[in-house]
C-alpha positions in Angstrom: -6.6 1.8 -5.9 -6.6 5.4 -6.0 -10.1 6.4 -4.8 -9.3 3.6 -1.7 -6.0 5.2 -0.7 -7.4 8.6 -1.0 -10.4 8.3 0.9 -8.3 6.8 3.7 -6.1 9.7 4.1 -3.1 8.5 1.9 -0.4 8.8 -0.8 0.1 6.3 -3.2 3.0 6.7 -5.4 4.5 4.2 -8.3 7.7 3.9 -11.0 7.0 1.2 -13.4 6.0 -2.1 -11.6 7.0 -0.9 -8.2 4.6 1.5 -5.8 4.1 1.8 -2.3 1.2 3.2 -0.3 2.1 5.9 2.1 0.1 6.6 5.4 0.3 10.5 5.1 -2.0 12.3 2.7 0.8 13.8 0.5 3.6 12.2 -1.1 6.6 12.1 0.6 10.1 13.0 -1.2 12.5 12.5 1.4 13.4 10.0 4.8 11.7 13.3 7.3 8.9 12.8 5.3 8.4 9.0 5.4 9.1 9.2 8.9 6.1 11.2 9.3 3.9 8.5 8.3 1.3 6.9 10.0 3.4 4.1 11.1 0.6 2.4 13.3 -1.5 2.4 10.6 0.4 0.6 8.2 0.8 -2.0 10.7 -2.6 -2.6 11.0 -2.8 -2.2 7.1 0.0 -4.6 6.1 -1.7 -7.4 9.2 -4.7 -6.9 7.2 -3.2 -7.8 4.0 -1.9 -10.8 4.6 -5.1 -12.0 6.0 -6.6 -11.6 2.8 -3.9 -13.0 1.4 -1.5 -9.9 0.2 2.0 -10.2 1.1 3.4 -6.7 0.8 6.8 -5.7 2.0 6.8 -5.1 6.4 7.8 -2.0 6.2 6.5 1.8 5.1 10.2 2.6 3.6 9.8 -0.2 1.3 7.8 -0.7 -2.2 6.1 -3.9 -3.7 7.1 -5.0 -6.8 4.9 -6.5 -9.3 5.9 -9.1 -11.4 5.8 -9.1 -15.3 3.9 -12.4 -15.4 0.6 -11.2 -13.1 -2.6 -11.8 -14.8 -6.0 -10.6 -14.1 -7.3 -13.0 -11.6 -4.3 -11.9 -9.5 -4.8 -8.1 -10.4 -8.4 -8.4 -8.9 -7.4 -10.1 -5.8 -4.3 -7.7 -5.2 -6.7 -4.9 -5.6 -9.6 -6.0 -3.8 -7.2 -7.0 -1.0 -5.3 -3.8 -0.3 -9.0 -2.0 -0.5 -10.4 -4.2 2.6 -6.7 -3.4 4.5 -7.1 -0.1 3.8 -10.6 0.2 5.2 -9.3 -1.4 8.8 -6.1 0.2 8.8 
């Protein structure tokens, strides 16, 4: 995912099983920062998603969770999805 997010323009940041890809090209640290984001963006980005069948959390001030179970099959599909949102976002 990271050569996708940084070739859009964007931050992609993670603790453990959780991450969450931000529309700004540097991390952000604090609620100014977030607010910066490219909030119209991740619209289009997280409409995109679902399409290909991705259900992220709605919002940029939230991060997605992976669960403990996911295999590889789901792995691919995760990652190939978010790389097609991110291209149209």
């Amino acid at each position: 995912l990271l050569s996708a997010v940084s070739s859009r323009g964007c931050s992609f940041t993670r603790v453990g099983s959780m991450f969450t890809i931000f529309f700004r090209p540097e991390i952000p640290y604090n609620f100014v920062e977030v607010s910066e984001c490219d909030m119209q963006a991740f619209g289009r980005y997280h409409r995109a998603a679902l399409k290909h069948g991705v259900y992220l959390p709605p919002s940029q001030y939230e991060a997605a969770f992976l669960p403990i179970g996911i295999g590889e099959k789901e792995l691919d599909l995760l990652v190939s999805g978010i790389e097609a949102s991110l291209a149209v976002a």
